[in-house]
C-alpha positions in Angstrom: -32.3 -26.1 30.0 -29.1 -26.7 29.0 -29.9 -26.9 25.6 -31.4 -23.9 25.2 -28.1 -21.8 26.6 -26.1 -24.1 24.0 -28.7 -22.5 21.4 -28.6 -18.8 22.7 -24.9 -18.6 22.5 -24.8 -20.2 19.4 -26.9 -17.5 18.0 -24.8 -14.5 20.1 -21.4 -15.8 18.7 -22.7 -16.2 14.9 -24.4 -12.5 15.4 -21.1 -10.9 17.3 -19.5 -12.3 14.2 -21.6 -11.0 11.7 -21.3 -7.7 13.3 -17.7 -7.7 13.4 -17.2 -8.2 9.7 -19.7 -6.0 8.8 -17.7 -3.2 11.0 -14.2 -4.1 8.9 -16.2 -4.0 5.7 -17.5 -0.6 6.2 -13.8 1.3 6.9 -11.8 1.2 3.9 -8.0 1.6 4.3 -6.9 4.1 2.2 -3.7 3.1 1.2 -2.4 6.0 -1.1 -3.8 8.2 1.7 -1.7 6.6 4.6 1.9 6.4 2.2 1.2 10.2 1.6 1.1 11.2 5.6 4.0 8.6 6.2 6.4 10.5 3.4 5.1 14.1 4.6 5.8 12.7 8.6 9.7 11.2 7.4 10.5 13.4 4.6 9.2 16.6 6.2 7.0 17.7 3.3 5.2 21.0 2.8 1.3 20.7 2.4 2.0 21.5 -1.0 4.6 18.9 -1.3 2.3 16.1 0.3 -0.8 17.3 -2.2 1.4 17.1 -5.3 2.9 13.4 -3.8 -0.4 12.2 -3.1 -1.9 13.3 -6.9 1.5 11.5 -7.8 0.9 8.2 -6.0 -3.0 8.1 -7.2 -1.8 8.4 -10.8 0.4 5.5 -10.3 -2.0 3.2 -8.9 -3.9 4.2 -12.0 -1.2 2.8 -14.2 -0.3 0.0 -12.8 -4.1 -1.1 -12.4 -4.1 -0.3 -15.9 -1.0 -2.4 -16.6 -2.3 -5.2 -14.4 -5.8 -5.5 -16.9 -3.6 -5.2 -19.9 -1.8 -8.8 -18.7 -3.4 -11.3 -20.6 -3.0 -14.6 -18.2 -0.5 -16.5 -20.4 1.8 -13.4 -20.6 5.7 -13.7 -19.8 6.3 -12.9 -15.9 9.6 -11.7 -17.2 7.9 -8.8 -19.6 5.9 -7.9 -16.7 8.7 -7.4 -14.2 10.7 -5.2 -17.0 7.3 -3.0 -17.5 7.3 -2.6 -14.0 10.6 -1.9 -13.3 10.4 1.2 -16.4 7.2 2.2 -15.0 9.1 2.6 -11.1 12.2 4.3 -12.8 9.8 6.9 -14.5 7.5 7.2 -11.6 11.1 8.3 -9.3 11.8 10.7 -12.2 8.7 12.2 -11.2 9.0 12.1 -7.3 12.1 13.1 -7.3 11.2 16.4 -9.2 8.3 17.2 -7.2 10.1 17.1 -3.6 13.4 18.0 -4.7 17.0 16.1 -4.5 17.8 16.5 -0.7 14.4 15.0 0.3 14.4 12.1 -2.7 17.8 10.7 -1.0 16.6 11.2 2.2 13.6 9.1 0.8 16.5 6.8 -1.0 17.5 6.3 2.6 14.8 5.0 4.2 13.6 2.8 1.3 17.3 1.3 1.8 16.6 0.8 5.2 13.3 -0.9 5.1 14.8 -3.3 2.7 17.3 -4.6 5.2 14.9 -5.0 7.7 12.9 -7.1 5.7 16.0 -9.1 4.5 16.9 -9.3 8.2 14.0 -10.4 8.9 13.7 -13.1 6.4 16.9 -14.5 7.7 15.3 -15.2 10.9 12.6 -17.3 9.2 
C-alpha cells in the first residue's frame, strides 16, 4: 500500500510541476511596457508623453538587438561598450526632447539614485 502512495505523489508533484511552468511560460513580461508605466508613475507624464516614450523605448530595443546580432563572437568588448555608450547618449538626446528638460533631470535624479542604491548595496555583499 505504501508503495502505491509513494507512486501517486510522485506522479501529483511531477504534474503540479509541469503545470506550474506551463503557467510562467504563458505570461510574458513585457518589459518595455512596464519601464513606460514606471517613468509616466515617477516622472508624471501625459498619455501623450508615455505613448511617444514607450514608441521611444521599442525603437531602442530594436537597435540594440540589432547591434547585439551585428557582434561577431570574437569582436573587441571594448568597441562594444563605446557603441553602446554613443547609442545611450543619442537615445537621451531623444528622451530628453520628447518629455522636456524639467522632467529629463527629474529622470537624471532618479537614475542617480538607483545607482547608489545598487552601489550601496554591493558594498553589503
Amino acid at each position: 500500500m505504501k508503495k502505491y502512495l509513494i507512486i501517486v505523489l510522485s506522479v501529483f508533484l511531477v504534474f503540479s510541476g509541469t503545470i506550474t511552468a506551463q503557467d510562467q511560460v504563458n505570461k510574458p513580461v513585457n518589459v518595455i511596457e512596464k519601464r513606460a508605466d514606471k517613468m509616466a508613475k515617477e516622472l508624471g507624464l501625459t498619455d501623450v508623453e508615455k505613448a511617444n516614450v514607450k514608441s521611444l523605448l521599442e525603437k531602442q530595443s530594436v537597435e540594440v538587438k540589432k547591434m547585439k546580432a551585428e557582434l561577431s563572437p570574437g569582436e573587441n568588448d571594448n568597441d562594444f561598450k563605446v557603441k553602446m555608450k554613443e547609442l545611450h547618449k543619442k537615445q537621451d538626446e531623444e528622451l530628453k526632447n520628447l518629455i522636456g528638460n524639467e522632467k529629463y533631470a527629474k529622470l537624471k535624479e532618479n537614475r542617480a539614485a538607483e545607482k547608489a542604491k545598487m552601489e550601496a548595496a554591493k558594498a553589503r555583499m
